[in-house]
C-alpha positions in Angstrom: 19.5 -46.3 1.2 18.7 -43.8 3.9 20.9 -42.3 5.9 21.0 -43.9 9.9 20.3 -39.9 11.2 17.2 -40.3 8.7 16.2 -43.4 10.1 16.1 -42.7 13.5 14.6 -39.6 13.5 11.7 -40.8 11.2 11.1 -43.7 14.0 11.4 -40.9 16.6 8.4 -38.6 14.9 11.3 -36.2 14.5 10.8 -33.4 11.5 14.5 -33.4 9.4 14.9 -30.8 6.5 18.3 -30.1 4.7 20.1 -32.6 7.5 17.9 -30.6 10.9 15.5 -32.6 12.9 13.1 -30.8 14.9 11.3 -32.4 17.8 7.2 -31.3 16.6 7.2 -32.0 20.5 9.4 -29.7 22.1 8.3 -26.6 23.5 8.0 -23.2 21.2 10.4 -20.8 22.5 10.1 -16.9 23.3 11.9 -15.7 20.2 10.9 -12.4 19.3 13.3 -11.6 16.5 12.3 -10.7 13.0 13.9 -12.8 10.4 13.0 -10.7 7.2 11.3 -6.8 7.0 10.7 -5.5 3.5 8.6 -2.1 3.0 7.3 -1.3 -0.6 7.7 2.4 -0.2 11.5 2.2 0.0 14.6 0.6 1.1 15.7 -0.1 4.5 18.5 2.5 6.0 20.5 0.4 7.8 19.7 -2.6 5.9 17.7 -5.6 7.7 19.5 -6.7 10.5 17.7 -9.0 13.4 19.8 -7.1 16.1 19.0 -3.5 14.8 15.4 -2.0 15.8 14.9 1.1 14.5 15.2 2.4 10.2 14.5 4.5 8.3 12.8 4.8 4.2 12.9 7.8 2.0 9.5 7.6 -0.1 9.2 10.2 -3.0 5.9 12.6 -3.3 3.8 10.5 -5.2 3.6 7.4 -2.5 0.4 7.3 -0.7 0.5 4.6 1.0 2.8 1.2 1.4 3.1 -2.4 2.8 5.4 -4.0 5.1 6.3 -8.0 4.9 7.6 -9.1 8.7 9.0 -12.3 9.1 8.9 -13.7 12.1 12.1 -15.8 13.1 9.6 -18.6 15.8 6.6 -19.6 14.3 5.1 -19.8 17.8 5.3 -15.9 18.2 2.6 -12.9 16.8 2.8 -10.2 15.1 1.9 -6.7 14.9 2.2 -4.1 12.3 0.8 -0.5 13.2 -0.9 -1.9 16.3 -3.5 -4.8 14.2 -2.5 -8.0 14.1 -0.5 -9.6 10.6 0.5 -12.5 9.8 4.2 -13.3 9.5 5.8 -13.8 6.1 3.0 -11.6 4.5 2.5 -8.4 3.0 0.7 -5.7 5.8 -1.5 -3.1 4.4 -2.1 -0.6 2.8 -1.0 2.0 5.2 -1.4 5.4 4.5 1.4 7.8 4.2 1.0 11.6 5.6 3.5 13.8 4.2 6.7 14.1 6.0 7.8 11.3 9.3 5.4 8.2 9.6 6.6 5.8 12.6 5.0 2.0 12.2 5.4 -0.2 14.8 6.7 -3.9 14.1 5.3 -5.7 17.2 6.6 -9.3 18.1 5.5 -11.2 20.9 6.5 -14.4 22.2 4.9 -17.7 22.5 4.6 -17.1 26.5 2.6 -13.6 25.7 4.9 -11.9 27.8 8.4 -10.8 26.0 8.2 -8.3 23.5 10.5 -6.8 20.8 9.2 -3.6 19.0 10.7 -2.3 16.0 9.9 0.8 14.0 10.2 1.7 10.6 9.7 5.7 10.1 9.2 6.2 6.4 9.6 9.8 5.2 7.6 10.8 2.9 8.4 13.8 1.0 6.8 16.8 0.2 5.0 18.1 -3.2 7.1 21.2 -4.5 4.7 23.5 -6.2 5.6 26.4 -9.0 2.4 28.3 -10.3 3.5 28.8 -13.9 1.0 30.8 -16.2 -2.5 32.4 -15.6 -5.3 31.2 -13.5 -5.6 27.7 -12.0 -3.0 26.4 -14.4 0.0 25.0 -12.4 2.8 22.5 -13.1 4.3 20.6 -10.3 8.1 20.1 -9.4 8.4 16.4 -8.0 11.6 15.6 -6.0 12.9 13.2 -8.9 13.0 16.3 -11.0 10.3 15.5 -13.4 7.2 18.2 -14.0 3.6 17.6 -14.3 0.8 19.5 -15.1 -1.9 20.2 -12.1 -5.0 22.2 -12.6 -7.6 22.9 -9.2 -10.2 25.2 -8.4 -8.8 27.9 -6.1 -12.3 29.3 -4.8 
């Protein structure tokens, strides 16, 4: 037997999931909230909250580069991640990590085109700490987890 809510709503042309019908004819709304931010390089510092704008990630030596996943909470609004256009719900990139502070922009904009909400993830990426042990162009390198690893270059 299905439910009278069911019932109705299917003779409306309403959409129901878990016990929600949505009218598929009702206007998309200017919702510029992020449902869901992940960033390979790193956790989130605060952790994802829709009301908070700004984080932070710590990213050790040896990340070049990472991805970020925006979710959009509308479907009707776009998205931008470090000013190209991305589609919500799936992973951006590779972007390219410099050493030290790297701000990315999170741009949502509304269905209207108008109303904006930026957010910025600044992933910090940290530094190679280099000890020149032996002769010549021998060196082994200190990386921030406290493991060593051999390095050899051309010093000319």
């Amino acid at each position: 037997m299905i439910p009278r809510t069911l019932a109705l709503a299917f003779l409306l042309g309403l959409s129901c999931t878990l016990g929600a019908c949505n009218d598929p004819h009702s206007e998309p709304t200017n919702e510029v909230d992020l449902s869901a931010l992940v960033v390979s390089a790193g956790t989130l510092t605060p952790a994802f909250d829709e009301l908070v704008t700004s984080y932070t990630v710590s990213a050790d030596s040896l990340t070049d580069s990472t991805t970020i996943t925006a979710t959009t909470e509308s479907l009707a609004a776009t998205l931008r991640i470090d000013g190209q256009p991305a589609v919500s719900g799936q992973p951006f990139g590779p972007i390219a990590l410099a050493t030290g502070a790297n701000a990315i922009a999170i741009e949502v904009t509304g269905f209207d085109g108008i109303t904006v909400q930026t957010y910025t993830v600044t992933v910090e990426r940290a530094a190679l700490v280099a000890t020149r042990v032996g002769r010549g162009q021998e060196w082994l390198v200190l990386h921030p987890d406290g493991s060593w690893r051999p390095m050899s270059f051309d010093l000319r």
